[in-house]
C-alpha positions in Angstrom: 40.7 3.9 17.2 43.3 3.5 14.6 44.3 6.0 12.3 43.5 5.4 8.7 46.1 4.7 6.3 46.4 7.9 4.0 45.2 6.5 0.4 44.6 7.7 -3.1 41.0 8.1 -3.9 39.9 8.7 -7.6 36.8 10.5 -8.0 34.8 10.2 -11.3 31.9 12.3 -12.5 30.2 14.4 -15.4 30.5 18.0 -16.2 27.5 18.7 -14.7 26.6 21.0 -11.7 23.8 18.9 -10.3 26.3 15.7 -10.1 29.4 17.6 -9.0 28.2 20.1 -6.8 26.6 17.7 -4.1 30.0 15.8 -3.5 32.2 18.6 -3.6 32.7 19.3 -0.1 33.3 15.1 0.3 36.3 15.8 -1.7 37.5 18.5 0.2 37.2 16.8 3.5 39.0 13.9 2.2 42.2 16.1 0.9 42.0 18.1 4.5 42.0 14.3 5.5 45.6 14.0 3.9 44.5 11.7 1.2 45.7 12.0 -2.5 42.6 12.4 -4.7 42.6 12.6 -7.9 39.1 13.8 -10.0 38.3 12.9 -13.6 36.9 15.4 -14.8 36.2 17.4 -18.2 38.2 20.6 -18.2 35.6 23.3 -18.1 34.9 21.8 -14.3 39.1 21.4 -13.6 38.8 24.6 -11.5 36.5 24.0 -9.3 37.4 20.6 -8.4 41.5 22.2 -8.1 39.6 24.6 -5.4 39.1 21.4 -3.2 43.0 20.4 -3.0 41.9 17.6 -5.4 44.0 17.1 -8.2 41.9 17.6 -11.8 42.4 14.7 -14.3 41.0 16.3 -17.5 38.8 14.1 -20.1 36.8 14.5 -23.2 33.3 14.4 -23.2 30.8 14.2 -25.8 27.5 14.1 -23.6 25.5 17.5 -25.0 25.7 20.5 -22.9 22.7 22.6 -23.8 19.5 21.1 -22.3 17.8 21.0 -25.7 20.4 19.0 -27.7 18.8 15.7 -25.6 16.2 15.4 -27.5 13.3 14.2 -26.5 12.3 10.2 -26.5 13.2 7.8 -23.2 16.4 6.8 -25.1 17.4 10.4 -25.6 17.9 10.5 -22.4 20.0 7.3 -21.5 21.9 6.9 -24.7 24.4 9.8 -24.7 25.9 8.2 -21.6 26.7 4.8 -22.7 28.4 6.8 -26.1 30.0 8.4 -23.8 31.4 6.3 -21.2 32.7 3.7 -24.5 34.5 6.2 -25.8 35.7 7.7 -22.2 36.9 5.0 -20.9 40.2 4.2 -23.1 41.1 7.9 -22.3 40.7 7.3 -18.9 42.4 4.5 -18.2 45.5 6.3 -19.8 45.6 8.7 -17.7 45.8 6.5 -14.8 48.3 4.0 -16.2 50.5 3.2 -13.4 48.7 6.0 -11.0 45.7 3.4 -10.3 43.7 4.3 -6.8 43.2 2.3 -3.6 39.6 2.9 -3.9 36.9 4.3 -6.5 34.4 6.9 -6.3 31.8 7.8 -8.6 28.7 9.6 -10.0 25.8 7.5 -10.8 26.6 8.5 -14.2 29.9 7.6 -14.5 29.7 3.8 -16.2 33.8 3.6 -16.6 34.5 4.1 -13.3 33.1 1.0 -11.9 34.7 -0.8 -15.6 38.1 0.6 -13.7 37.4 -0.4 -10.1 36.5 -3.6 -11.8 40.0 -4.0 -13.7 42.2 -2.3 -11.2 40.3 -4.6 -8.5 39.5 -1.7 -5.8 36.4 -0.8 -4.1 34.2 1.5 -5.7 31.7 3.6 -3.9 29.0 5.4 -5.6 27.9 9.3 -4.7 24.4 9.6 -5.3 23.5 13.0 -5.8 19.5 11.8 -5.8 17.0 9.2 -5.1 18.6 4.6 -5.1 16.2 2.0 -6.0 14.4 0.2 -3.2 13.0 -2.9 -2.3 10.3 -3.6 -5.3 11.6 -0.6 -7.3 12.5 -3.0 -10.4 8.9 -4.0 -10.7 7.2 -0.7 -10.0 9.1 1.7 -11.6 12.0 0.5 -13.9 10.7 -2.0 -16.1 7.5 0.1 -17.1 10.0 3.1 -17.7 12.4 1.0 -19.8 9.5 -1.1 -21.5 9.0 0.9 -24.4 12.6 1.3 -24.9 12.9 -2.4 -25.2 9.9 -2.5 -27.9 12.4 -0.5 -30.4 14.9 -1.4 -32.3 17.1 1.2 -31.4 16.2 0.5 -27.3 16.9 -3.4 -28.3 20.3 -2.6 -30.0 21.1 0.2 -27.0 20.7 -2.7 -24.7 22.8 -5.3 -26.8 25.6 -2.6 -27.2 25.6 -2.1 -23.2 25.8 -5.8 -23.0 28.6 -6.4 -24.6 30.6 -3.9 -23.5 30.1 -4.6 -20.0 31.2 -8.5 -21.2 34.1 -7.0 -23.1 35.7 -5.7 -19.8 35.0 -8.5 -17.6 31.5 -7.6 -16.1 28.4 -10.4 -16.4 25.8 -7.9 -15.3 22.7 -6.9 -17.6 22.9 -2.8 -18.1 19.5 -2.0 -16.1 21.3 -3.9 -12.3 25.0 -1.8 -13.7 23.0 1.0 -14.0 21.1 1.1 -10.5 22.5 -1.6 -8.0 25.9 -0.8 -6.8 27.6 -2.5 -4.6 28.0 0.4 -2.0 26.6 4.1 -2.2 26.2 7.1 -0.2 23.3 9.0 -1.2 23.7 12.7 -0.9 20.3 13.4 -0.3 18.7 13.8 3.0 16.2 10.6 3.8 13.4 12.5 3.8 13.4 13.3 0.3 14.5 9.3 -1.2 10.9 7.8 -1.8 10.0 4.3 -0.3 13.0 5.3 2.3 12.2 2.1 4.2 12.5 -0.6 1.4 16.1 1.1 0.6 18.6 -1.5 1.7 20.7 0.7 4.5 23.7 -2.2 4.0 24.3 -0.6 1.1 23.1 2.4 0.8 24.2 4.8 3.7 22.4 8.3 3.9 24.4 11.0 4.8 22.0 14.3 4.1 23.5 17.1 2.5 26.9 17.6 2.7 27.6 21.9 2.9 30.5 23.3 3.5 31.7 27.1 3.5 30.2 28.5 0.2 31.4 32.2 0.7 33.5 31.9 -1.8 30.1 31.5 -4.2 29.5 34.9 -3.2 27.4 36.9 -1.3 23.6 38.6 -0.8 22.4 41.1 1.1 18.8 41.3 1.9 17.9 45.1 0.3 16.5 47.5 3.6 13.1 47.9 3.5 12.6 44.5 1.9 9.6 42.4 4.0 9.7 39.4 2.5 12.3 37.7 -0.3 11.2 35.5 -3.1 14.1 33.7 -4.7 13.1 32.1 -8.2 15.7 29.9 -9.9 15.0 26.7 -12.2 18.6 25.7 -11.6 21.6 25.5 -14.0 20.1 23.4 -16.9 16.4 23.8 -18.0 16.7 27.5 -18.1 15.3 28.4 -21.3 12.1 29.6 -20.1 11.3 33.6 -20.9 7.5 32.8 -20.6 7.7 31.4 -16.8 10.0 34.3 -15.8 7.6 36.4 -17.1 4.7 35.2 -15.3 6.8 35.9 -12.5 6.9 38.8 -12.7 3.6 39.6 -13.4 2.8 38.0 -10.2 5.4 39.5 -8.0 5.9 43.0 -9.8 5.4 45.5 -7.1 3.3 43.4 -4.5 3.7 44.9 -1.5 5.9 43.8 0.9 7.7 41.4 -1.4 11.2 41.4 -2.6 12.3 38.7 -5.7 15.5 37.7 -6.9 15.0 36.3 -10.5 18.0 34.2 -11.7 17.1 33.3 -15.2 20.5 31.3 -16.7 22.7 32.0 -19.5 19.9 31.2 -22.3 17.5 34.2 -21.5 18.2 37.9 -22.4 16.7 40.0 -20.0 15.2 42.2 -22.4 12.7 39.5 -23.2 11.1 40.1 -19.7 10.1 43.1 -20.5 9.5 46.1 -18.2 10.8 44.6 -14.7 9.7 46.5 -11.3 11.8 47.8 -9.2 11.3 44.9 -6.6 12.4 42.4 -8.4 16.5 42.0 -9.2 17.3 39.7 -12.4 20.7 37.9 -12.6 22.0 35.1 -15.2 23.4 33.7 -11.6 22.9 34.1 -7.8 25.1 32.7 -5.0 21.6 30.0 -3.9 22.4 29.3 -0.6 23.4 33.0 0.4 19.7 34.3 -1.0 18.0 30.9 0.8 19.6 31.9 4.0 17.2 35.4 4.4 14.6 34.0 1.8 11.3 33.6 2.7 9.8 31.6 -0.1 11.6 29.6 -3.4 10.1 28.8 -6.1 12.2 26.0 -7.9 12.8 23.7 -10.1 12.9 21.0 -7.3 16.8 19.2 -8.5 18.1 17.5 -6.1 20.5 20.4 -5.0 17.9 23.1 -4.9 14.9 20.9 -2.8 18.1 20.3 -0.3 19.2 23.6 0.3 15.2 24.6 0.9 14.9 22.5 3.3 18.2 23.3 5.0 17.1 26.8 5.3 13.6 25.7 6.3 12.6 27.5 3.1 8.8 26.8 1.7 9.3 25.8 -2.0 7.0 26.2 -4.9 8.1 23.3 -7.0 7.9 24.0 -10.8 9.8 20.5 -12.2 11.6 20.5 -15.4 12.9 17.2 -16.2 14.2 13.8 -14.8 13.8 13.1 -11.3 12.5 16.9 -10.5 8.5 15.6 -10.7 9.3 13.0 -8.1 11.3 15.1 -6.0 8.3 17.8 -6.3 5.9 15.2 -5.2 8.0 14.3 -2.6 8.5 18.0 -0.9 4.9 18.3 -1.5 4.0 14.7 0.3 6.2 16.3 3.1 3.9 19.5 3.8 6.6 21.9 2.4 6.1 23.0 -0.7 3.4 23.1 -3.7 3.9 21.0 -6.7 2.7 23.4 -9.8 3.6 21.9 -13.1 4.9 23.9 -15.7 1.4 24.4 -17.7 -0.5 25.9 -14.6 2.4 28.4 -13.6 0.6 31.2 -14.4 1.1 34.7 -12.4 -2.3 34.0 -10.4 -1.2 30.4 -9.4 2.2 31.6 -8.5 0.9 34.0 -6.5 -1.6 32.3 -4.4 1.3 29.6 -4.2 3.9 31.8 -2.8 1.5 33.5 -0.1 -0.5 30.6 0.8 2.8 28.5 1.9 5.0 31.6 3.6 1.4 32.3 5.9 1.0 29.2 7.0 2.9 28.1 10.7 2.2 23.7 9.8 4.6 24.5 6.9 7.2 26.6 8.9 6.5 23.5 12.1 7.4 20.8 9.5 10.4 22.7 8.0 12.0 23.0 11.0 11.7 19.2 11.8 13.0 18.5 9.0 16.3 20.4 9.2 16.6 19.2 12.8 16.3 15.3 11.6 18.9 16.5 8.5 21.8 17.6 10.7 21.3 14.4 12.6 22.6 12.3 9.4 26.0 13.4 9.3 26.8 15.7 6.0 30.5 16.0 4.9 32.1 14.2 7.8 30.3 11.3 8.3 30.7 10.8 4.5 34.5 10.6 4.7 34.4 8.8 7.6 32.1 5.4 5.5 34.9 6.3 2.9 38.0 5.8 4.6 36.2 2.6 6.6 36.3 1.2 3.0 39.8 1.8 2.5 41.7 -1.7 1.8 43.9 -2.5 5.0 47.2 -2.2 2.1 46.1 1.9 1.4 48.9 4.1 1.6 
């Protein structure tokens, strides 16, 4: 087999944990690889990217960074990132004057890089850090979503603006096809968790599972002695703001016997407005995830991508309490799998927490199906098969 020509790979993505987090490791593998990789990046991210050998290429974003500043309409939620990518990509195609890459990867969210691949005429490759479309998903579930955009003004003149700046650099493509068709993609999820797996065109979309690498350097946990069973409860890095769930938590996990929890709450909750917390259960803004899933016995979650991975990784049963976005679907998913318990948000009470938690830990069909799952996960590559789809991508001229 021939060796592959050493490149330089630019890497493209949000400051955002769930969207840089997943393809992390990729990166790393690729520098160990010898390849030159440069990420673009906004600067409060610049470290950890620098921690993968990867070479941080700061820009300015102006997509919100507090979960609440979103608002709360369809368009809320797609709009930021067109503002952002118009006024993104002159910055970024600065900062690669004369430096321009052999090949292109990106987030799903990242709209300038594929302008760039486009201009600089490279392959680009996208990192999907959750569920692609699928055979039939147009019909059945992006059209009715973007139907009542459409029927506004504002969703009529968000598309037209799309439009034409897609035309203004060179791309006849309508937004919606942009948005969710790329020409090649590795999904960072593990197949069991894309929905309608079998309609998703494997030509072009390639899944490589979850892609974990050494996360010591996150930190550590120890299991406390005398500790029978660990809970961990964490709602991720975003939708945090949520005193009234922790506390119902609490009240359901407070000094039940045998039980252990680890509360992570985020940076918008004081822990004073939990009240009177039992000595079983330890509250932190942040835990090290992986470290407490490893010797956890049950997670309740806010089923992101990243956390429904790493429960099934540690063949953890899951409580899923979804948020936003693509958690409900991911929730129905784990639960569809016989893994977890999908409890919205309005029925999290202590009671139904409870009975949740114990009801999934006791039962051996849940703990059977885990462990099939993890076994079919390590089967679909991670980190190293990743690279290896990269670098076959590579134009023959690289290096």
């Amino acid at each position: 087999m021939t060796e592959p020509q050493r490149a330089h790979i630019a890497m493209f993505s949000i400051a955002a944990h769930g969207h840089v987090n997943p393809s992390i490791e990729v990166i790393r593998e690729l520098v160990a690889r010898g390849h030159r990789v440069s990420y673009a990046i906004p600067p409060s991210f610049a470290g950890k990217v620098a921690a993968t050998g990867a070479e941080p290429v700061p820009w300015n974003s102006t997509l919100p960074d507090a979960p609440d500043a979103w608002g709360t309409e369809p368009i809320d939620h797609i709009e930021p990132f067109l503002d952002d990518a118009v006024q993104a990509l002159p910055q970024l195609a600065e900062a690669f004057a004369g430096d321009e890459p052999d090949l292109v990867l990106h987030d799903i969210t990242s709209y300038p890089a594929r302008v760039l691949a486009h201009r600089w005429g490279v392959p680009a490759i996208s990192l999907s850090p959750n569920l692609v479309a699928w055979e039939g998903y147009e019909e059945e579930v992006g059209e009715p979503m973007t139907a009542a955009i459409r029927a506004t003004e504002r969703g009529r003149a968000y598309y037209a603006r799309f439009e034409s700046w897609l035309s203004e650099n060179g791309i006849g493509v309508h937004p919606d096809p942009f948005v969710r068709r790329p020409a090649r993609s590795l999904v960072l999820i593990p197949r069991a968790l894309q929905p309608n797996a079998d309609r998703v065109d494997e030509r072009v979309h390639s899944f490589v599972g979850t892609c974990q690498g050494d996360r010591t350097q996150e930190g550590q946990w120890r299991r406390p002695a005398g500790a029978g069973k660990v809970l961990l409860v964490s709602l991720g890095s975003a939708f945090t703001r949520q005193p009234a769930f922790y506390r119902e938590c609490v009240k359901a996990f407070g000094e039940l016997p045998g039980w252990h929890v680890v509360l992570q709450i985020g940076r918008f909750v004081d822990p004073a407005e939990l009240g009177r917390v039992p000595a079983n259960i330890e509250v932190h803004e942040w835990v090290p995830q992986r470290a407490v899933l490893g010797q956890a016995d049950a997670f309740i979650t806010h089923a992101g991508a990243g956390g429904s991975q790493e429960g099934l990784a540690t063949a953890t049963p899951m409580v899923a309490v979804p948020q936003a976005v693509d958690q409900f679907g991911n929730a129905d998913m784990l639960a569809s799998l016989g893994v977890a318990r999908h409890l919205p948000m309005g029925e999290a009470t202590a009671d139904h927490l409870r009975d949740a938690v114990l009801t999934l830990s006791a039962d051996p069909e849940v703990a059977v199906r885990l462990e099939e799952i993890r076994r079919s996960m390590r089967l679909e590559g991670g980190t190293r098969r990743a690279a290896d789809l990269i670098e076959a991508e590579l134009p023959q001229t690289a290096g």
